[in-house]
N, C-alpha and C positions, 0 to 999 in steps of 0.2 A: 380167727375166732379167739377172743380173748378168755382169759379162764376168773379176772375177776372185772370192776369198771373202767378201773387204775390202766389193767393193760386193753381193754375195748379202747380207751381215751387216744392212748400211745399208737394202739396200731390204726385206729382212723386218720390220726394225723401221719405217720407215715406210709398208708396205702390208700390213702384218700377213697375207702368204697361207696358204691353207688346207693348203696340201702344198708343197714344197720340193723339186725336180729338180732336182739338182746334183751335175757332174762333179766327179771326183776331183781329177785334171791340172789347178789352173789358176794363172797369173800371179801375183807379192804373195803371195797367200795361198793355200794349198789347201784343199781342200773339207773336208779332215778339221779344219783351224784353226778354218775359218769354224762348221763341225758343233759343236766346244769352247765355243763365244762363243752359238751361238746357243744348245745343252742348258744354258747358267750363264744365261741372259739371261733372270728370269722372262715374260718380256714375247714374247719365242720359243720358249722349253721347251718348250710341249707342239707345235709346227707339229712334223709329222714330215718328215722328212729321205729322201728316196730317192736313193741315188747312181747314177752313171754311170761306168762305167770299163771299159778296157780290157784292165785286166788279170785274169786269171785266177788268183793267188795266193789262195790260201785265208784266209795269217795276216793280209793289207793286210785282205780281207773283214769277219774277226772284228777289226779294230781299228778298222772303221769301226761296225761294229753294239755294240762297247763305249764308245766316245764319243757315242753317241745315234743312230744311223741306226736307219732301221726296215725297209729291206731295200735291195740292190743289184741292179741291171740292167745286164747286161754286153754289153760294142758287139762285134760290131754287135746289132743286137735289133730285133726286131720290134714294129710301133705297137702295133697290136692285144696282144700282153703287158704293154708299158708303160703302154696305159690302164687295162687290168685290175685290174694292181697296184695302181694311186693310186686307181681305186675303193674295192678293198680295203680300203688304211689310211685313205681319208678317213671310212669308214663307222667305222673301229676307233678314228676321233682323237675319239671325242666329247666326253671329259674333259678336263679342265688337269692334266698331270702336278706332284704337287707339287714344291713350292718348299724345296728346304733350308735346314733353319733352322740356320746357325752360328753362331748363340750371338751374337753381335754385329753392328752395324750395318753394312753396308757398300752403299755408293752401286749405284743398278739402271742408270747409265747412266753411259756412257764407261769412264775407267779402272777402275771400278768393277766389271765388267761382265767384265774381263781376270783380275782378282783371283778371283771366285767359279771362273771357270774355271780356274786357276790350282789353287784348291783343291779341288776336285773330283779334278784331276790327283793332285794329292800323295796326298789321302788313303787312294788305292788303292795308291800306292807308299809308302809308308814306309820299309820296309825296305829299299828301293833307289830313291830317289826320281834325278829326271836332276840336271844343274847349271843352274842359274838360266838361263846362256846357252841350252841347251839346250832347257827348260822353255818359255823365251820363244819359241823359234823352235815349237814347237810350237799357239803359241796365234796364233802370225803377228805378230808383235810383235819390238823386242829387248828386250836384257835392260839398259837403261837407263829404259826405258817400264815395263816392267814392275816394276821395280826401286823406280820412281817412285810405281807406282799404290798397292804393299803398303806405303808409309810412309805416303802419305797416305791410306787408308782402313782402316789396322792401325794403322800407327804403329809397325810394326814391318819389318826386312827380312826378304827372303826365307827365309834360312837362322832370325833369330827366331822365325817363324811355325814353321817346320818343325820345331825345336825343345818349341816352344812344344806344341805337336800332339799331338806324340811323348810326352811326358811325361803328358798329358793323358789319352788311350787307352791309358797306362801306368796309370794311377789306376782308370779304368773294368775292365781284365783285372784289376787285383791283387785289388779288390772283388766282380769276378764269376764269376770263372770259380779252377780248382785248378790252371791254368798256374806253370810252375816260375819264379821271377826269371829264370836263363837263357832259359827257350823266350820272357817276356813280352820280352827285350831282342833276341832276333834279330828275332820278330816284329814291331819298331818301329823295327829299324834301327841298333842299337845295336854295337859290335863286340864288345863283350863283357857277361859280367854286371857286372863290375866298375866296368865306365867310364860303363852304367847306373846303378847304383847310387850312384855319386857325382856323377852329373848329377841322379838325381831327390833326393838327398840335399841338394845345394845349392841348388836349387827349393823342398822345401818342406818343409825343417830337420829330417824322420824319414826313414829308412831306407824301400826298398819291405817288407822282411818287417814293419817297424812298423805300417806303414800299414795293411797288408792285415792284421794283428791288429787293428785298428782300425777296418775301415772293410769290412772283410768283409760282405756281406750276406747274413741269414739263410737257409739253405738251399746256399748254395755249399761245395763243398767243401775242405774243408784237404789242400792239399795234400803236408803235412806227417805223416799223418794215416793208416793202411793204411784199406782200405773194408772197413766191416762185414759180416760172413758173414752168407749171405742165410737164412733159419730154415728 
């Protein structure tokens, strides 16, 4: 048992356990950091996660069960409930949650380890991702560490990547889906069409409407295009 998230982090990766009781409330890092580090860590992803807290909020609940928890137990509580449940999920842990694959290499251990969690975060924000200082304190870190880890296992910084991203899932909607320029540029974070279109213009020397004449995949619709009357 770890006495803050820092050390829950450390001793899952060194005693690999089968389930994970850990309060919310603690010292250095909270449980919700520690929860980030360990769903990015393939080496932790699949141990599931049971919290402990006191509080009765609903949205804290749901923002622990979308960074990986697999259910909460709220104090005071009874033993007899609390072993039930880790019955439960131990019999439901039999598999290895998989391992996302981001397209490039980056280190399973130390700063390494900050990064994937890092991006996991972003990817669900795009459209309004936090500021790096922010981002950092999230993952129980600051944002000089963190800052550190996406040079040397990106080689790029923060706000790079995030860019980088953006453009990227901007490539994938204009190809798949009959999303307007505007709707693909709020959806990714952008302030407008315009300031879209001359950022993915300077990335990758065509316009998004070229692109997506270009790079369209069979079967998606133009959404330039009225839909045809059904016979």
């Amino acid at each position: 048992m770890g006495f803050d998230g820092s050390q829950a982090y450390e001793r899952a990766l060194a005693i690999s356990p089968d389930l994970i009781l850990m309060d919310v409330r603690m010292p250095r890092m909270d449980g919700f950091a520690a929860c980030r580090l360990l769903a990015a860590d393939p080496r932790t992803s699949a141990i599931p996660v049971i919290f402990l807290t006191v509080a009765g909020d609903l949205d804290e609940r749901l923002n622990g069960l979308e960074i990986g928890a697999v259910d909460y137990v709220l104090k005071p509580f009874d033993a007899a409930e609390v072993l039930a449940r880790i019955r439960v999920h131990l019999t439901r842990a039999g598999g290895q949650r998989e391992v996302q694959d981001y397209g490039f290499a980056v280190d399973t251990t130390g700063n390494g380890v900050l990064v994937r969690a890092a991006i996991q975060h972003l990817s669900q924000r795009l459209n309004d991702p936090p500021t790096v200082e922010h981002l950092a304190r999230l993952l129980g870190t600051n944002e000089k560490r963190l800052s550190r880890a996406f040079r040397e296992n990106l080689g790029q910084t923060v706000f790079e990547y995030l860019r980088e991203e953006r453009l990227r899932v901007a490539q994938t909607l204009l190809s798949t889906t009959p999303l307007s320029i505007a709707s693909i540029a709020e959806e990714i974070g952008f302030s407008s069409a315009a300031n879209f279109a001359t950022a993915f213009r300077e990335r990758f020397e065509v316009t998004p409407s070229a692109y997506r004449d270009e790079h369209r995949i069979q079967g998606a619709a133009d959404p330039n295009q009225p839909a045809a009357d059904a016979d």
